[in-house]
C-alpha positions in Angstrom: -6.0 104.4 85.4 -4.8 105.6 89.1 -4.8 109.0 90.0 -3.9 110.7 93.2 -1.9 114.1 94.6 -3.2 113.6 98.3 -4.4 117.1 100.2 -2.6 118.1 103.1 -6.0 119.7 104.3 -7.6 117.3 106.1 -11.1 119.5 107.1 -11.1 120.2 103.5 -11.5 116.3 102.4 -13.7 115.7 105.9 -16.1 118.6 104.6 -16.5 116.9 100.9 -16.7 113.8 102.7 -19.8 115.4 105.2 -21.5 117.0 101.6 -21.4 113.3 100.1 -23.9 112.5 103.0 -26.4 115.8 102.5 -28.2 113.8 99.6 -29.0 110.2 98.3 -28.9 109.3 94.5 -31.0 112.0 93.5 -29.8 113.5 89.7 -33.0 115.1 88.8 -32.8 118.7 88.2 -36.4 118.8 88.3 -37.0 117.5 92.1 -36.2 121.4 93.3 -38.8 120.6 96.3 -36.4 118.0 97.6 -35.8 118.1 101.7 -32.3 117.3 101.9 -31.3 114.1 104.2 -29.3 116.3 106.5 -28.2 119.7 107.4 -25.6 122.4 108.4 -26.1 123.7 111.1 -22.9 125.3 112.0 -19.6 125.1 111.1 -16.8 127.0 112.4 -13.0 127.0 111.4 -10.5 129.0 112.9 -7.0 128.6 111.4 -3.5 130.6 112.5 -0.3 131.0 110.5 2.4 131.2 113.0 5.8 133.4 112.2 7.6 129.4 112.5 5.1 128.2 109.8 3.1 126.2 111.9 -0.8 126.0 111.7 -3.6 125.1 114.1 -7.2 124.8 112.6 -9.7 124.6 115.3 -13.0 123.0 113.9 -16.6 123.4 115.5 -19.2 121.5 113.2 -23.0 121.0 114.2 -24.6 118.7 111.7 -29.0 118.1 111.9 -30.0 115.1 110.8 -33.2 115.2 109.0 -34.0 111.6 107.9 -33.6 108.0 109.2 -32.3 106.8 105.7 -28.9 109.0 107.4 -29.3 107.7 110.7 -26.0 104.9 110.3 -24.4 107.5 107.5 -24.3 110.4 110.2 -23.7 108.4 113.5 -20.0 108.9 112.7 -17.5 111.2 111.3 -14.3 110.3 109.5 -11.9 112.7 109.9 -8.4 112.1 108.0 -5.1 113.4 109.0 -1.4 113.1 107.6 0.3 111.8 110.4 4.1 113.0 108.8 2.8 116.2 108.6 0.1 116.8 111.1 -1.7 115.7 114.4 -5.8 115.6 115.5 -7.1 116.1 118.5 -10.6 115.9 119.2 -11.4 118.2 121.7 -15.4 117.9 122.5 -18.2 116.0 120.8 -21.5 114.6 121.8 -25.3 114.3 120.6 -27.9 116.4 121.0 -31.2 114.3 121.2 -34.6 116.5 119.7 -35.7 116.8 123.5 -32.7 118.6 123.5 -30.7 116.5 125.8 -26.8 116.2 125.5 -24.9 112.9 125.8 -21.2 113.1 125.1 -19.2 110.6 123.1 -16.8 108.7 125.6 -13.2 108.4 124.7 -13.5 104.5 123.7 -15.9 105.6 120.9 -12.9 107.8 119.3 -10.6 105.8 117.9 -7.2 106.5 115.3 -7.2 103.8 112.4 -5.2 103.3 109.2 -6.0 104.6 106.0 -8.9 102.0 104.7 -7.3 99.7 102.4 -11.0 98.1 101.5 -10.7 98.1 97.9 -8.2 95.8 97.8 -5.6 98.5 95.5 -1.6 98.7 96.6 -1.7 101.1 98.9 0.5 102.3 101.4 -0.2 105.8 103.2 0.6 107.3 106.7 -2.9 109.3 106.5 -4.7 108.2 109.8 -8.4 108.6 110.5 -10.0 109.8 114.0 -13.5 108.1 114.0 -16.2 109.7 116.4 -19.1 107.3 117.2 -21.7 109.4 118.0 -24.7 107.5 120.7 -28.1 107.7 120.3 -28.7 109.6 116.6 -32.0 109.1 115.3 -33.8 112.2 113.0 -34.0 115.5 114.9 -30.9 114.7 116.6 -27.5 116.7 116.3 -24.2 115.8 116.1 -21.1 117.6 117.1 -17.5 118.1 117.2 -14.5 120.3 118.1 -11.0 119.3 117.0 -7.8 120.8 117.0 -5.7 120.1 113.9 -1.8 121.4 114.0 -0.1 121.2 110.8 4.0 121.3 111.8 5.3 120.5 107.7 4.2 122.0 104.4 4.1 120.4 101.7 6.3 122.7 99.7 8.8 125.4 101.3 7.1 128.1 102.5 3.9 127.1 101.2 0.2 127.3 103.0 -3.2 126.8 101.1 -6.9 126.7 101.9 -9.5 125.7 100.1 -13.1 125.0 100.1 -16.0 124.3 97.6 -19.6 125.1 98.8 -22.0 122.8 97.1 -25.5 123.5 96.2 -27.1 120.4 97.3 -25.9 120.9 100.9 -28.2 123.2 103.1 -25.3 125.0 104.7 -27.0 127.3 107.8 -23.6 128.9 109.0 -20.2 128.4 107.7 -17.7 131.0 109.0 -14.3 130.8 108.4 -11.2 133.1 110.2 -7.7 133.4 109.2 -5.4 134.9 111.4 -1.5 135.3 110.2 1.8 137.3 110.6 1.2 141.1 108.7 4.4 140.3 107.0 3.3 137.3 105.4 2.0 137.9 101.6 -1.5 135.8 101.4 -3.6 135.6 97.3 -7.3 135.4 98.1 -10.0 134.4 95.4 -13.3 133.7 96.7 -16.5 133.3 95.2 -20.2 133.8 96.5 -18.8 134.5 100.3 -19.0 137.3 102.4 -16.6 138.7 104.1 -12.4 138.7 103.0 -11.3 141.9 104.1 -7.9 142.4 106.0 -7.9 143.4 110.0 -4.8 144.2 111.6 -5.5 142.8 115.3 -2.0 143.9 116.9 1.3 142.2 117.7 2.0 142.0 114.2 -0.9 139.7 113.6 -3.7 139.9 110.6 -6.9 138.6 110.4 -9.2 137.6 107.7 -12.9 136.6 108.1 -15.4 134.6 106.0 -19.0 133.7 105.9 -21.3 131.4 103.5 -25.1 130.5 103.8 -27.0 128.3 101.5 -30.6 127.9 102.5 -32.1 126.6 98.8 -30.9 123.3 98.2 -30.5 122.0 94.5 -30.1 118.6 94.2 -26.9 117.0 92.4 -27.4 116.8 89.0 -26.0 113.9 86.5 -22.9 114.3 84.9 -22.7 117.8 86.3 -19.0 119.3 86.3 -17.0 119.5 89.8 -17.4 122.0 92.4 -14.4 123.4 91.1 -15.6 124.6 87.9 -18.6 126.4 89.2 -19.3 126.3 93.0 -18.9 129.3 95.9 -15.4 129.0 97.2 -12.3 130.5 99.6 -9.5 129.5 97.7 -6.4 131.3 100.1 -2.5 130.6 99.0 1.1 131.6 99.8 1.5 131.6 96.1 1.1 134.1 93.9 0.5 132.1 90.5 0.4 128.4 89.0 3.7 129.4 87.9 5.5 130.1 91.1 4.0 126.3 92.4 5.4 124.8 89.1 8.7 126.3 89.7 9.3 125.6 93.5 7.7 121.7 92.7 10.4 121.7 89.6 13.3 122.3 92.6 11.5 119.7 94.6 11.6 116.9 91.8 14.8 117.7 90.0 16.8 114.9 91.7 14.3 112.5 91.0 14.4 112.6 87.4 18.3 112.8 87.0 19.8 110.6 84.4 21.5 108.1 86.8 23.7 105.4 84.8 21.1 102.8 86.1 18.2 104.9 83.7 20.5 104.8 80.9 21.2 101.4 81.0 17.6 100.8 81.1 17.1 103.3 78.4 19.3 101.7 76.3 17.6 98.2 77.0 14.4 99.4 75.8 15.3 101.1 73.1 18.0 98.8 71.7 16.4 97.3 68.9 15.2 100.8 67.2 17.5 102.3 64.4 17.6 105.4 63.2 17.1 105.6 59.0 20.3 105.2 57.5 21.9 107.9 55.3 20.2 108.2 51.7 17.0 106.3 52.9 14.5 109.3 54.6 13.2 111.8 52.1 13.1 114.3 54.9 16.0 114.3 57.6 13.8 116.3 60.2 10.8 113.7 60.0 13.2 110.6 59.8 14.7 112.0 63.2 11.3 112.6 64.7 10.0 109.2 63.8 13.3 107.5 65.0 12.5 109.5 68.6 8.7 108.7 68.7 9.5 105.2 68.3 12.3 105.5 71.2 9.2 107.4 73.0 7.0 104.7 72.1 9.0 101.6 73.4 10.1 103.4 76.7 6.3 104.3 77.2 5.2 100.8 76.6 7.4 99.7 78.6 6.7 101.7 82.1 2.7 101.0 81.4 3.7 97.3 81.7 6.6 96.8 83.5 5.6 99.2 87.0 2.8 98.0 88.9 0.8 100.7 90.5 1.3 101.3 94.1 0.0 104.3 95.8 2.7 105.1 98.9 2.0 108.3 100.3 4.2 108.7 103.5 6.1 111.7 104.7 5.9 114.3 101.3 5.2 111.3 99.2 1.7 112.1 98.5 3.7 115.3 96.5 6.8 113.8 95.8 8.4 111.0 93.4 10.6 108.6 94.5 13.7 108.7 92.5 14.2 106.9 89.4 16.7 104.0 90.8 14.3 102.7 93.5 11.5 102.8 91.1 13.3 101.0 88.6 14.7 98.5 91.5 11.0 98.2 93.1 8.9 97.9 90.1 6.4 100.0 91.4 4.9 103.1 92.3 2.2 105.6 91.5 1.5 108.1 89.6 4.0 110.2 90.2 6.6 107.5 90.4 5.6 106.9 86.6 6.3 109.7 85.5 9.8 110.7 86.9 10.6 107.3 85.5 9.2 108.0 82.4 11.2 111.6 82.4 14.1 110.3 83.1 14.3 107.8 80.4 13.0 109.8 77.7 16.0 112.4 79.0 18.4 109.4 78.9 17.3 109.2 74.7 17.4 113.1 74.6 14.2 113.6 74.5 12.7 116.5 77.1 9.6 115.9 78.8 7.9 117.7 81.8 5.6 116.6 84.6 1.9 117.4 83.9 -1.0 118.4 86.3 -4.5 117.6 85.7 -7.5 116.7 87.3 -8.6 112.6 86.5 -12.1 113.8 87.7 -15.2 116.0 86.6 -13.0 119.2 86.6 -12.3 121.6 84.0 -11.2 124.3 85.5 -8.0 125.9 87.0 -8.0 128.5 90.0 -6.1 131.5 90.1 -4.1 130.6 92.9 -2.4 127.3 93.7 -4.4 125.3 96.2 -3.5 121.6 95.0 -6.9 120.9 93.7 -8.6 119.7 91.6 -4.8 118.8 90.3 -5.2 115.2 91.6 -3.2 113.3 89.3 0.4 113.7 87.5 1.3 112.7 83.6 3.6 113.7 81.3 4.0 115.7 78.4 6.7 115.9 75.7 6.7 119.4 74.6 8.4 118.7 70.7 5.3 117.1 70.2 3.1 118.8 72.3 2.2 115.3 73.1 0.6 113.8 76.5 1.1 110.3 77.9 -0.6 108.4 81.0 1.3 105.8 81.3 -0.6 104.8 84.7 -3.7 104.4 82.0 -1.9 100.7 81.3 -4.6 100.1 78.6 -3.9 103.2 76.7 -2.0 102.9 73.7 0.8 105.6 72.8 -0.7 108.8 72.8 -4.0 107.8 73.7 -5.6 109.1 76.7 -8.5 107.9 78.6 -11.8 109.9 78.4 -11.5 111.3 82.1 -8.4 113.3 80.6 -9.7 114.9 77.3 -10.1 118.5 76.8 -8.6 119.1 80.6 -6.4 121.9 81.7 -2.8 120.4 83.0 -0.1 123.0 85.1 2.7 122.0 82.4 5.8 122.5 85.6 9.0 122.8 84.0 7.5 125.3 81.3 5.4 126.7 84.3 2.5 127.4 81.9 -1.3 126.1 82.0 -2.0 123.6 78.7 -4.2 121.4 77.8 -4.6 117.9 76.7 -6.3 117.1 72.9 -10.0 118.2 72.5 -12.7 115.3 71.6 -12.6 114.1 68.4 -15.1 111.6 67.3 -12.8 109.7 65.4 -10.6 109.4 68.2 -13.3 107.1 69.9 -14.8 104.6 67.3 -16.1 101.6 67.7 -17.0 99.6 64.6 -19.4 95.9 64.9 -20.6 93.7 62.1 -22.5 90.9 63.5 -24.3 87.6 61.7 -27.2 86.1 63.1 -28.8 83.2 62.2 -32.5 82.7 63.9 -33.6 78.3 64.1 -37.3 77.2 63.1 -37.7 76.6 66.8 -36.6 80.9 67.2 -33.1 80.3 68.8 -30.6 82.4 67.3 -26.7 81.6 66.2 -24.6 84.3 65.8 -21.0 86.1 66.2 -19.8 89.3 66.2 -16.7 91.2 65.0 -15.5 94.5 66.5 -12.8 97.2 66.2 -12.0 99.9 68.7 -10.1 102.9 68.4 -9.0 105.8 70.8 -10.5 106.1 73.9 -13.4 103.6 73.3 -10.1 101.1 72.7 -8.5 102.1 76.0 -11.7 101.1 77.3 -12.3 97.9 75.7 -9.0 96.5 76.8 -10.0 96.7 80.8 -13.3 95.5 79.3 -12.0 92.5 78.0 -8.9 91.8 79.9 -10.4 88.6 81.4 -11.3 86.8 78.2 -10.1 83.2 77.8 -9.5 82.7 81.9 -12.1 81.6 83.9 -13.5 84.8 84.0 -15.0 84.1 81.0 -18.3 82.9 81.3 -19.2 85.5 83.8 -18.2 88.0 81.3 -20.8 86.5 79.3 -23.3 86.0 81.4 -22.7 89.6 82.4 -23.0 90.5 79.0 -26.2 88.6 77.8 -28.3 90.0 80.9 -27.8 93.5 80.2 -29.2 93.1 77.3 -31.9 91.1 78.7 -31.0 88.0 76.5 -30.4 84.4 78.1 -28.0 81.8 76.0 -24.8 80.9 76.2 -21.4 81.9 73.8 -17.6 82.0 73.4 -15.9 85.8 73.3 -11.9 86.1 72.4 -9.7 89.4 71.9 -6.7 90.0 70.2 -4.4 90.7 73.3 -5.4 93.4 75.3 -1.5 94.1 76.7 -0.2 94.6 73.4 -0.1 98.2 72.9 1.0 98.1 69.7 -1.7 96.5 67.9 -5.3 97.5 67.4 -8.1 95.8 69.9 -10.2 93.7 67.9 -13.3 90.8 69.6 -14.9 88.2 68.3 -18.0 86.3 69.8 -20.1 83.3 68.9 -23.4 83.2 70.7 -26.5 81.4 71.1 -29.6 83.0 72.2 -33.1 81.8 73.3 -35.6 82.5 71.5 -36.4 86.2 71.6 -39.7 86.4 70.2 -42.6 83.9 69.1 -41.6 81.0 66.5 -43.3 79.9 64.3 -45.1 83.2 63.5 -46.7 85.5 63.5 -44.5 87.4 65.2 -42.2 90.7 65.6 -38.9 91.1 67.1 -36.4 93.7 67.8 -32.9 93.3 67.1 -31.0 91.3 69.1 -27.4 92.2 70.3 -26.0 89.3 71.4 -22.3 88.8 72.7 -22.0 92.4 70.7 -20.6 95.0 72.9 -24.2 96.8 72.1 -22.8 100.5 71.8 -26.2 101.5 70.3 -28.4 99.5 72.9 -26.8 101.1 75.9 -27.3 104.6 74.3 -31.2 103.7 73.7 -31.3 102.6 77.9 -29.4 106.1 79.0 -32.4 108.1 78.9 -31.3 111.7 79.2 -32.9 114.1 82.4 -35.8 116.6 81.8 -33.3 119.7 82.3 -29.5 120.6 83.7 -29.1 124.0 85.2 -25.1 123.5 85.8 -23.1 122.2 83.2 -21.8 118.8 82.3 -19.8 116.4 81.0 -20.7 115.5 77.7 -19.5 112.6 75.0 -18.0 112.7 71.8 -17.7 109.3 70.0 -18.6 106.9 66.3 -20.7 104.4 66.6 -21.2 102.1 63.7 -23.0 98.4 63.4 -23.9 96.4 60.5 -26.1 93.2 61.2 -26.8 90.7 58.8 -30.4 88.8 60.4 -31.1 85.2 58.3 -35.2 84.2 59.0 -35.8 80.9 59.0 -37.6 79.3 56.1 -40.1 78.5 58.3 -41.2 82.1 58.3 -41.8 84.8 56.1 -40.5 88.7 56.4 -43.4 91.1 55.8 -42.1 94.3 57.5 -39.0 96.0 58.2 -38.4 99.5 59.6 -38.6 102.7 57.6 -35.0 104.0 57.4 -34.0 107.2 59.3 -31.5 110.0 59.2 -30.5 112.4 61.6 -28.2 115.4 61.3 -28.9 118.2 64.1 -26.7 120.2 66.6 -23.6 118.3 66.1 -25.5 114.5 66.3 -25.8 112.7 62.9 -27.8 109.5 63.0 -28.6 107.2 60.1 -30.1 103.5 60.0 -31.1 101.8 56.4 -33.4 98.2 56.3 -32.5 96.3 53.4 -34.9 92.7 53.5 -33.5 89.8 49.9 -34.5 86.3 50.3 -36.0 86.5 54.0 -32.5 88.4 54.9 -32.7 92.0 56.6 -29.5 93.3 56.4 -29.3 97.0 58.8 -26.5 99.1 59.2 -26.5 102.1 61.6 -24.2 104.6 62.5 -24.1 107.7 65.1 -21.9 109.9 65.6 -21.8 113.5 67.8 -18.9 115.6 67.8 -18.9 118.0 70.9 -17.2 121.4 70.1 -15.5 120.2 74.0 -15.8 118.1 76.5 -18.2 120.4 78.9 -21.6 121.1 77.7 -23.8 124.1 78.5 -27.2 123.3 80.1 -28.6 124.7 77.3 -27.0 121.9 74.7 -29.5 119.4 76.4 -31.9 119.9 74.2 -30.3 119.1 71.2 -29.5 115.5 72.3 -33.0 115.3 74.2 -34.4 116.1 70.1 -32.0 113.2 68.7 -33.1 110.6 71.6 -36.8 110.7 70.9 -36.0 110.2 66.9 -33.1 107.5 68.4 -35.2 105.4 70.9 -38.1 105.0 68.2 -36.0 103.5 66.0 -33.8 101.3 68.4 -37.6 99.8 69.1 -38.5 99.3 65.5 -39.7 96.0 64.9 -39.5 93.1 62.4 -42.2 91.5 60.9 -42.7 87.8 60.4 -45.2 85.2 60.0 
């Protein structure tokens, strides 16, 4: 899936950046006596609305660095710019050595690049960078930096925004923040945690507004916690009065874009050519026949924008708001996420069937703020209202009316009905994966096996980038990848029915040989193997879950079922098989039955946990922390032999 509405704040993504840096892989919510890597020191923003609409943000931000494991991290800053819509100056920086000494940063080590490309993803932006190179950082030191930011187009009419999201494991030592503007100019302010916020008129028809934020606990990051949107201190400042008001002003935006040009229909038509409505006499039910006849319209035309536009991220001028029109798209082939869905608009609107444009956050948000401020919308999809139905068509793996994980249970801004929805809540039959798998273990303890699995939902949408590679030369990595996770050597064959055709479940097949994985002949005990199995179970058993979670988190709902069938040799004798177990607490149901007949164990386990959402409270740790310690003993049971 590819996801982006690009920010026109640039200090906003150059502070996120700066937070990424104020810890290092530390997800323990127990490690409260953590020093942070790096610190805060001061930062300064002063912003001004002018009565033309132009803004200047002048930034002042003093970072400590604590730690040589930040040393090459901090002797830089990255600071991004739209270079349609604004231009960066850097006024002043330099290094402040822990004697205290001062060296500035010459004007050769400030440099304007391109947007990094490094990935290797189509992508076409005029978002700039000024890199500082700072000299002589090593722990103790400070950096610094003053630049001058003037923003001379909005994004939208009329439209200014602020935002910023304080996180806890940064150690923040000063933020302030001042907003001056014309008196006549109608600003909507929702903060959180902060000081400050109250109005000053300061003459010549000018306002002021000041801010202030401290954060002298750190707490370090937590795993799968939420985004900073959905729980963090924040200034969240906007022109706009409501979600609404943004939907409705980026409706007047779009509207040309999605127009039903004689070129869409043409390609509507195409598309849909071969679909017939039932003929008179044949439906039971007129209303359902009708419905069915435009699903499968739906269907087709959705199919065919997941396979036929490659993704291209172009972001110049207003592009990283705005669509570009349905003709070039269709003429270019290409385009991102918001080029897929005006196409997919107007060719649902060219088979009469209405569709809107659909906000939502591809992230770790859940949340919506009061005000527009962009974020966390970072992504566009669409929704078909008759049907209250949401597609991704950017998610080229996901079947009609599937969506990937990263967009269950999310809040969207719906903008041609200018309301706040929601996309479908978990449902754990909505991401299934079922796995039989035959294994035959040799006198000398090799073992021949293959595998059959089905995927539905989510866990299919998955599967299909999974698998995508299968029978190229991809291949063998794919297996080698496989086996070593899994900590198995051997070698083995995988194919997939195809992974492209939407219409038709995703179904594997493997044949495997392994190396022996215990001692043969006997005695012995064993485990049981996975294989060239996608190992749903086994990578459950390896994700051991954290001591605690203070914030909350993202949290799965899915079916899990496997059925092995394990023939001994008859060089050996079965003597012990595990004792069966069930499990059915807080949501998590967990069963696993041994059956041994003529040297054969035959096991078949299935999990499921259905999550009333897709955000757990801290507090809901437990429960799964309970199921793991009955789960892991069991995933370790052995075999017997001799």
């Amino acid at each position: 899936m590819k996801a982006i509405i690009q920010s026109a704040v640039a200090v906003f993504i150059a502070f996120a950046t700066l937070f990424g840096l104020a810890y290092v892989g530390v997800t323990s919510a127990n490690n409260a006596d953590l020093e942070p890597l790096s610190a805060i020191e001061r930062y300064i923003v002063n912003e001004t609305i002018y009565p033309d609409g132009k803004v200047v943000e002048i930034n002042e931000l003093t970072k400590l660095v604590k730690s040589q494991l930040i040393v090459d991290s901090a002797s830089s800053a990255d600071l991004p710019f739209n270079s349609s819509t604004a231009s960066l100056e850097v006024i002043e920086a330099y290094t402040i050595t822990p004697q205290g000494k001062k060296i500035s940063v010459q004007q050769s080590a400030i440099r304007t690049v391109e947007d990094d490309n490094s990935q290797g993803a189509a992508f076409f932006s005029d978002q700039k960078h000024k890199i500082i190179v700072f000299p002589n950082v090593t722990p103790g030191s400070k950096t610094y930096y003053k630049t001058k930011l003037t923003t001379f187009k909005p994004l939208l009419p009329g439209y200014f925004y602020t935002k910023f999201n304080f996180a806890p494991y940064v150690e923040n030592q000063g933020f302030e923040y001042t907003l001056s503007y014309p008196e006549d100019l109608k600003l909507y302010v929702d903060t959180k945690g902060i000081g400050g916020g109250d109005e000053e008129v300061i003459g010549d028809g000018t306002k002021r507004m000041r801010f202030t934020y401290k954060n002298l606990k750190f707490a370090a990051k937590e795993q799968l916690e939420v985004g900073l949107d959905d729980y963090a201190p924040h200034i969240y400042i906007s022109t706009f009065p409501s979600q609404a008001a943004f939907a409705k002003v980026y409706e007047a935006k779009i509207k040309d874009k999605v127009q039903v040009t004689p070129q869409v229909q043409k390609l509507a038509d195409e598309i849909t050519k071969g679909i017939k409505p039932a003929k008179d006499g044949e439906a039971k039910d007129v209303k359902e026949s009708e419905k069915d006849f435009k699903q499968q319209q739906a269907r087709a035309i959705y199919n065919w924008v997941s396979r036929n536009i490659r993704y291209v991220a172009i972001y110049l001028d207003d592009g990283s708001i705005t669509p570009h029109d349905a003709n070039s798209i269709i003429d270019n082939r290409y385009g991102d996420c918001k080029d897929h869905n005006a196409l997919l608009i107007a060719l649902l609107s060219a088979k009469g069937i209405s569709a809107s444009s659909a906000m939502i956050n591809s992230g770790s948000s859940y949340t919506v703020p009061k005000y527009p401020v962009i974020g966390p919308f970072n992504h566009v999809i669409t929704y078909i209202p008759a049907w209250n139905l949401y597609l991704d068509s950017t998610a080229e793996m996901a079947p009609y009316g599937s969506l990937p994980d990263d967009e269950i249970d999310k809040p969207t801004l719906v903008t041609t009905l200018g309301i706040i929805g929601r996309t479908p809540k978990p449902d754990k039959e909505q991401n299934r994966t079922v796995t039989g798998i035959s294994m035959t273990i040799l006198k000398d303890g090799r073992i021949k096996g293959s595998a059959h699995t089905g995927y539905f939902g989510s866990a299919e949408i998955a599967a299909r980038y999974k698998y995508e590679g299968v029978g190229t030369t991809m291949s063998e990595k794919m297996v080698g990848n496989q086996l070593a996770k899994f900590r198995h050597t051997g070698e083995g064959k995988l194919k997939a029915t195809s992974v492209y055709d939407l219409d038709k479940p995703l179904e594997t097949d493997s044949q495997f040989t392994l190396d022996a994985v215990s001692n043969f002949p006997g005695p012995g005990a064993m485990m049981v193997p996975v294989g060239l199995a996608p190992g749903e179970l086994a990578s459950i058993a390896n994700d051991r879950p954290p001591e605690v979670f203070t914030r909350p988190y993202r949290c799965a709902t899915k079916t899990v079922r496997e059925g092995y069938v394990i023939e001994f040799p008859k060089n050996s004798k079965v003597t012990r098989i595990p004792s069966p177990v069930k499990y059915d607490k807080g949501g998590i149901k967990y069963s696993a039955d041994y059956h041994l007949e003529d040297n054969n164990v035959t096991i078949v386990r299935l999990f499921s946990v259905q999550r009333p959402a897709a955000v757990c409270k801290p507090g809901e740790l437990q429960n799964w922390k309970d199921f793991y310690q009955v789960f892991i003993k069991d995933m370790r049971g052995q075999i017997f032999y001799e």
